[in-house]
C-alpha positions in Angstrom: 0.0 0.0 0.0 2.9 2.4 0.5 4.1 1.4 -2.5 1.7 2.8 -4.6 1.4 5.8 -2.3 4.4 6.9 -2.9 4.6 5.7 -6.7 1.1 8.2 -6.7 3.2 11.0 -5.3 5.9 10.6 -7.3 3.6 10.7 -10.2 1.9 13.8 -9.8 5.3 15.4 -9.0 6.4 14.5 -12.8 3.1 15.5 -13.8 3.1 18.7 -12.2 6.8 19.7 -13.2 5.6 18.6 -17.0 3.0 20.9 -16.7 4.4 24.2 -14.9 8.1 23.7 -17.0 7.0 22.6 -19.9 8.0 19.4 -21.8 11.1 21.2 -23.8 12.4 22.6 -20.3 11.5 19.9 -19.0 13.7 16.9 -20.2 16.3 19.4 -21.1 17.2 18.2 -17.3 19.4 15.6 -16.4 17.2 14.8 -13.3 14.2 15.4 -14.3 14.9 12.8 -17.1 16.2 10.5 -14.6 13.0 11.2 -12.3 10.9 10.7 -15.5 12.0 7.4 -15.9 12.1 6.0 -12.5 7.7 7.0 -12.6 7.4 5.7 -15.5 9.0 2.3 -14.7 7.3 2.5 -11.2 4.4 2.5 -13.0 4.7 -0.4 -15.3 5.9 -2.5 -12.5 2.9 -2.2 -10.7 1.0 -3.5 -13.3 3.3 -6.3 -14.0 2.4 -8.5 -11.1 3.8 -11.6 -12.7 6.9 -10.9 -10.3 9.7 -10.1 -12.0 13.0 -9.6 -10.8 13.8 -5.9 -11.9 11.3 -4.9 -9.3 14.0 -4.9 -6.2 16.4 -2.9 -8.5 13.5 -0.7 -8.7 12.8 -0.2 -5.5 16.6 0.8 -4.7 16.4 3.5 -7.8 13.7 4.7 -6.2 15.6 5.2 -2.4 18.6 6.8 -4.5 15.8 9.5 -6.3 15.3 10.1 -2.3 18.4 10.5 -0.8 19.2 12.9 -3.8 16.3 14.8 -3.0 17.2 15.0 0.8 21.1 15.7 -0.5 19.6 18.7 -2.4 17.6 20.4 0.3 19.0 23.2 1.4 16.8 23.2 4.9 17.6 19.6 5.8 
């Protein structure tokens, strides 16, 4: 369940940063290619439910997109 919480939040984050940058602003960024990615294969791994095996290396992409996030905050 927190899975798809946070795959949600993640989600509407690329969807909102599509929207208010633009698409050409937008992937012009490293990250926000990166980040782009790591939603969109979030999202097809939750419809795979046969169980593969790239969703653990998921999963740790997905803690790295966080810890760069927390590295990037200037108040933390």
């Amino acid at each position: 369940m927190c899975n798809t919480a946070f795959v949600g939040v993640f989600a509407l984050e690329a969807l909102l940063k599509l929207i208010g940058l633009g698409p050409t602003y937008y992937f012009y960024l490293d990250w926000n290619k990166f980040d782009f990615l790591v939603v969109v294969m979030s999202l097809v791994s939750m419809v795979d439910t046969g169980g593969g095996y790239g969703l653990t290396a998921l999963r740790i992409i997905r803690v790295a997109r966080l810890l760069r996030m927390i590295k990037s905050s200037k108040e933390l």
